[in-house]
KEMARTI-136395 format. One record per residue (C-alpha): x, y, z; residue number from 1; residue in three letters. Coordinates in steps of 0.05 Angstrom, whole numbers. Example, Ala and Ser with C-alpha at 12.3 -4.5 7.8 and 13.67 -1.06 7.14 Angstrom:
+--------+--------+--------+-----+-----+
:      X :      Y :      Z :   i :  aa :
+--------+--------+--------+-----+-----+
:    246 :    -90 :    156 :   1 : ALA :
:    273 :    -21 :    143 :   2 : SER :
+--------+--------+--------+-----+-----+
//
This chain:
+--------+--------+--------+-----+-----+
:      X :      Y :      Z :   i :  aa :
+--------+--------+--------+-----+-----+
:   -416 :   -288 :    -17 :   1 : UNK :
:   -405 :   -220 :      9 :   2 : UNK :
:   -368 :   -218 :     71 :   3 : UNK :
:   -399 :   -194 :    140 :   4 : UNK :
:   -343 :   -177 :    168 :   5 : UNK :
:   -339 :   -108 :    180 :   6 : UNK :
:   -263 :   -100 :    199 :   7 : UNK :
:   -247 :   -138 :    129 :   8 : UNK :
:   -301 :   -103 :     94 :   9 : UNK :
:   -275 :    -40 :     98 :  10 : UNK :
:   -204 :    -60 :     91 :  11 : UNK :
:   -163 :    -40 :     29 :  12 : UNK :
:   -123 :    -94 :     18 :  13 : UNK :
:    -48 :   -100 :    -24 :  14 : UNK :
:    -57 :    -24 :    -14 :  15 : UNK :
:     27 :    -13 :    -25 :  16 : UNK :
:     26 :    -50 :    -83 :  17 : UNK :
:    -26 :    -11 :   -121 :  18 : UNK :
:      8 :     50 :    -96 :  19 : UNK :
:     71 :     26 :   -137 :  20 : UNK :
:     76 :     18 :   -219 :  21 : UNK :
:    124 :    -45 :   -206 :  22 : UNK :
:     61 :    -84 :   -191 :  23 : UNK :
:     17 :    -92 :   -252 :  24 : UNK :
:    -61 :    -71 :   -231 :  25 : UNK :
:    -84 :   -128 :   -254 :  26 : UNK :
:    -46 :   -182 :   -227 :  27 : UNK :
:    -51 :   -143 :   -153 :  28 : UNK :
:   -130 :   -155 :   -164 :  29 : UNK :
:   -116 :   -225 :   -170 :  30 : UNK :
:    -77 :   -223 :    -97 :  31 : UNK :
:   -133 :   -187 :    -71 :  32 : UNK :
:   -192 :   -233 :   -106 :  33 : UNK :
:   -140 :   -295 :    -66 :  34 : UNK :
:   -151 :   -255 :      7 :  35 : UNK :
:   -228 :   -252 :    -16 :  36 : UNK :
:   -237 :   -320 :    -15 :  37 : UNK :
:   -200 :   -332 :     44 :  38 : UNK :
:   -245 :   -289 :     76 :  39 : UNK :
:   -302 :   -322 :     47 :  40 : UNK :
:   -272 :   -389 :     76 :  41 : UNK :
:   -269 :   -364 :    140 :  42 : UNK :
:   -338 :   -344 :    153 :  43 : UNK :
:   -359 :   -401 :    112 :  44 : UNK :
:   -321 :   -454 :    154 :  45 : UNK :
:   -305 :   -415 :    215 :  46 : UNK :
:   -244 :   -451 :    237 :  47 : UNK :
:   -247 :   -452 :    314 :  48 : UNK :
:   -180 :   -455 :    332 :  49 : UNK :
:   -106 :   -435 :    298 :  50 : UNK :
:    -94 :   -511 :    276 :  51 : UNK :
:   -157 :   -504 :    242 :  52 : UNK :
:   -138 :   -439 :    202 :  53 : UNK :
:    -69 :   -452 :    184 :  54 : UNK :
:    -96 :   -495 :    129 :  55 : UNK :
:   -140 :   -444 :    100 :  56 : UNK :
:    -91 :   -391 :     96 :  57 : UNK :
:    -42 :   -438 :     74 :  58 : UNK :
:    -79 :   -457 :     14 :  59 : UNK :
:    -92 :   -391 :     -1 :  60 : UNK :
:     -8 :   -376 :      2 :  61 : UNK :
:    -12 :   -432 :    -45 :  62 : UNK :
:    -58 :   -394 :    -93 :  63 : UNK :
:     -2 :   -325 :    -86 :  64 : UNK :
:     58 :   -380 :   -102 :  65 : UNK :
:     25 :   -388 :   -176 :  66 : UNK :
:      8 :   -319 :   -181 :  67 : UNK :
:     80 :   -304 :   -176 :  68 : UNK :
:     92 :   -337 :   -234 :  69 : UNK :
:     41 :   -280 :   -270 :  70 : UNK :
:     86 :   -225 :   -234 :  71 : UNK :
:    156 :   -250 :   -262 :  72 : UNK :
:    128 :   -258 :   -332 :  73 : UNK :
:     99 :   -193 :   -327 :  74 : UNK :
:    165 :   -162 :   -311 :  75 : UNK :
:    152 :   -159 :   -229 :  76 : UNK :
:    152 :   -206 :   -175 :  77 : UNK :
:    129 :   -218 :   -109 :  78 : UNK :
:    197 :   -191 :    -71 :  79 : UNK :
:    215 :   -159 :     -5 :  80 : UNK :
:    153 :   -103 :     -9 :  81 : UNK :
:     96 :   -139 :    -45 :  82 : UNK :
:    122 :   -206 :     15 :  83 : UNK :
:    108 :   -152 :     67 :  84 : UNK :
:     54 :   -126 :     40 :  85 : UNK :
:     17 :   -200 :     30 :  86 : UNK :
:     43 :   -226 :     98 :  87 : UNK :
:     13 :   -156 :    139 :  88 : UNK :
:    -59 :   -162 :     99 :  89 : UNK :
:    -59 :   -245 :    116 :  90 : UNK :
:    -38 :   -228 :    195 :  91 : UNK :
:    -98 :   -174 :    189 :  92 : UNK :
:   -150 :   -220 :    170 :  93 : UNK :
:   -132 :   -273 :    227 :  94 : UNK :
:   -136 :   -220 :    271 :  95 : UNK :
:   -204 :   -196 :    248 :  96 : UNK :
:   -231 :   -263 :    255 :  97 : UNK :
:   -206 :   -267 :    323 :  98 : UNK :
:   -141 :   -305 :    319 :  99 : UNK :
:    -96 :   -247 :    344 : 100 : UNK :
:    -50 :   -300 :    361 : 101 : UNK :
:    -33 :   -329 :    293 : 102 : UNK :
:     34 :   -329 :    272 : 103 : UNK :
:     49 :   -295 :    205 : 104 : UNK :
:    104 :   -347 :    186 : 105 : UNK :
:     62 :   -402 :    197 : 106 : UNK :
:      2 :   -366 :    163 : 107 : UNK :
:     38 :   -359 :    107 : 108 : UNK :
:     86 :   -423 :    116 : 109 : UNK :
:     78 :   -458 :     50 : 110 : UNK :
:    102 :   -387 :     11 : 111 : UNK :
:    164 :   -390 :    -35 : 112 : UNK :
:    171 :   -325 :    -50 : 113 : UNK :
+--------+--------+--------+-----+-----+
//
């Protein structure tokens, strides 16, 4: 489903971590294929109110817990930078979608990395 929304369309997500060799190419793909769907979810469901996201973008923290497991046997992990990095891109697409007043932490509330 390609996504109609041209804010996130255009957007160049993870874009620090491809910038640095820490972060293996391929496994960043995978954390931007994650924010893909989420964005697909979005405009598929279209959640119509914060309590209605949170799950969504939960999930999708869910999907970046097991892909940390890739990073640390690669030799990387998903520390201070890439957390920033992931945290700023999820707050972007809630505020694309119109939920400027999301809260990062609980966007990203089930993360443990």
């Amino acid at each position: 489903m390609p996504i109609t929304n041209a804010r996130v369309a255009g957007h160049g997500f993870l874009a620090a971590l491809y910038r640095d060799g820490y972060y293996p190419d391929p496994l960043v793909d995978k954390g931007r294929e994650i924010l893909l769907r989420l964005c697909e979810r979005i405009e598929a469901e279209t959640p119509a109110d914060l309590a209605a996201l949170y799950p969504l973008t939960r999930a999708a923290t869910e999907e970046f817990n097991a892909l940390d497991l890739e990073f640390h046997a690669a030799g990387s992990e998903i520390e201070t930078v890439a957390r920033e990095e992931i945290a700023e891109d999820f707050w972007f697409l809630a505020s694309a979608y119109g939920f400027e007043d999301a809260d990062v932490e609980e966007l990203i509330a089930t993360r443990d990395w």
